[in-house]
C-alpha positions as CSV (number, residue, x, y, z in Angstrom):
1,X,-10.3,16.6,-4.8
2,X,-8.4,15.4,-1.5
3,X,-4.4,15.6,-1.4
4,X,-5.0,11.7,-2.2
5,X,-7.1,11.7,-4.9
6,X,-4.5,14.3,-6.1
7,X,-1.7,11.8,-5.4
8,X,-3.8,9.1,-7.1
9,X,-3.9,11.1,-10.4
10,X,-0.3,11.9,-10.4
11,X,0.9,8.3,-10.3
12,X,-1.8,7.3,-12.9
13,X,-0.2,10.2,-15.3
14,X,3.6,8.9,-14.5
15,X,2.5,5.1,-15.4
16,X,3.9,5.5,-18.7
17,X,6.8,8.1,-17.9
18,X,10.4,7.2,-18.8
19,X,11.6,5.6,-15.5
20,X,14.8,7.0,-15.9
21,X,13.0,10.5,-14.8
22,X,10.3,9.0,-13.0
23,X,10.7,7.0,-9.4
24,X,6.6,6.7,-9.9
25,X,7.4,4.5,-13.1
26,X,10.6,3.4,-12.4
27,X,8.8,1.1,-9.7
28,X,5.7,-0.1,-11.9
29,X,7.7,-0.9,-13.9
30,X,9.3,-3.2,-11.5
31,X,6.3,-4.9,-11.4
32,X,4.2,-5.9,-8.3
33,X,7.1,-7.5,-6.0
34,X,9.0,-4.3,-6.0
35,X,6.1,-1.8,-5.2
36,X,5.4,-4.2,-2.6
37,X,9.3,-4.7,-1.5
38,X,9.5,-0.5,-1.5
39,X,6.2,-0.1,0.5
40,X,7.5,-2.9,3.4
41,X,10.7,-0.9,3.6
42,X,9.3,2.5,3.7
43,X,6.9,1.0,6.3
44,X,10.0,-0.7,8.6
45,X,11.6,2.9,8.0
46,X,8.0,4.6,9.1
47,X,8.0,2.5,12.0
48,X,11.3,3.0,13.4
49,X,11.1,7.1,13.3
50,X,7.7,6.3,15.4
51,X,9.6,5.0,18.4
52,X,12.5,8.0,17.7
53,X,12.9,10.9,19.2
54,X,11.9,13.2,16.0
55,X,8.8,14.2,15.1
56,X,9.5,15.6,11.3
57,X,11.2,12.4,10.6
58,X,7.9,10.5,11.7
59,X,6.0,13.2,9.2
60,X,8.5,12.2,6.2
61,X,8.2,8.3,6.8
62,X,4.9,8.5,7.1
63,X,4.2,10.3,3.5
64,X,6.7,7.8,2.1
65,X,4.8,5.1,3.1
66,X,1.2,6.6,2.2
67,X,3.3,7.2,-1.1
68,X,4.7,3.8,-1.8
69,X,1.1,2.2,-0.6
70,X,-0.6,4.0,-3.0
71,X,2.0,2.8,-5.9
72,X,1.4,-0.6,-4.6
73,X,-2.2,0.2,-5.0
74,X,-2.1,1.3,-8.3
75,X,0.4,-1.7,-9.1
76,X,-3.1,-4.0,-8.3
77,X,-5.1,-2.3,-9.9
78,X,-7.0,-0.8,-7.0
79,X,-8.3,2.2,-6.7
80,X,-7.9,4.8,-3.3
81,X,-11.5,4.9,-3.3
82,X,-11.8,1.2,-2.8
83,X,-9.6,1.5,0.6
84,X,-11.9,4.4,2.0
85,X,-14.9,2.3,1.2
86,X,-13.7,-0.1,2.9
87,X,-12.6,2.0,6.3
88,X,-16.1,3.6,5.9
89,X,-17.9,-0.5,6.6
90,X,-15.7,-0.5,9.3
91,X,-16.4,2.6,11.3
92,X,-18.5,2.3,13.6
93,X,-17.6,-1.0,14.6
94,X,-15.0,-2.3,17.2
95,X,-11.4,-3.3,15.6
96,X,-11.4,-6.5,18.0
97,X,-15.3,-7.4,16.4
98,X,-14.2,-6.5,13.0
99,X,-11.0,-8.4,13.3
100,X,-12.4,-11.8,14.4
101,X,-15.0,-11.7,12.0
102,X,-12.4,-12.1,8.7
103,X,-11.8,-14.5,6.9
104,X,-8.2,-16.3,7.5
105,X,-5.6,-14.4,5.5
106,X,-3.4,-16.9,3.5
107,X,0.2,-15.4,2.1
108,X,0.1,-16.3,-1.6
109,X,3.9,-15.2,-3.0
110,X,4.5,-14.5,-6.4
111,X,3.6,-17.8,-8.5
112,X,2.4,-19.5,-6.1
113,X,-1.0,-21.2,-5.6
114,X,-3.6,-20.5,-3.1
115,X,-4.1,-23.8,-1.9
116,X,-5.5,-23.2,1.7
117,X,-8.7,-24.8,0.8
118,X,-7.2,-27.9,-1.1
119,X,-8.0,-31.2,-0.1
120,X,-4.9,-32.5,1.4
């Protein structure tokens, strides 16, 4: 079992832990938007120590994020397994070819429609 897969597990078991004990439930519980509001400011906070001077800060930020990103995962449903599928399609192949080649992402906020391919 990888250190993920291990990670994986651990935030399945604390789904239904009392979130005053657990910062694993504590933010399911929060629903979707906060998993996804913790991951974007773990990741502002990853990207910052990348352009600092410290390298162990970098290390820290960067397991938070792989952390909160994996909460946010399991907040959708969506297994780690899913995301190394999905990097295993793509190897191989060049980032620019594999990027041009997507479909047009559309932003779709909470309670809001996806509407891209309305009529107008």
């Amino acid at each position: 079992m990888t250190i993920l897969e291990e990670l994986e597990t651990t935030i399945d078991d604390r789904r239904g832990s009392d979130p005053n004990h657990s910062w694993t439930a504590r933010l399911l519980q929060g629903g979707r938007g906060e998993c996804a509001r913790k991951f974007g400011e773990e990741a502002v906070e990853t990207v910052l120590a990348g352009v600092g001077p410290d390298r162990q800060a970098l290390i820290r930020e960067a397991a938070d994020v792989i952390y909160h990103l994996m909460v946010l995962l399991a907040a959708n449903d969506i297994r780690i397994e899913s995301v190394c599928d999905e990097l295993r399609e793509r190897s191989g192949r060049s980032g620019i070819e594999e990027k041009s080649n997507r479909p047009p992402a559309a932003f779709v906020g909470p309670g809001e429609e996806n509407d891209r391919h309305a009529d107008p």
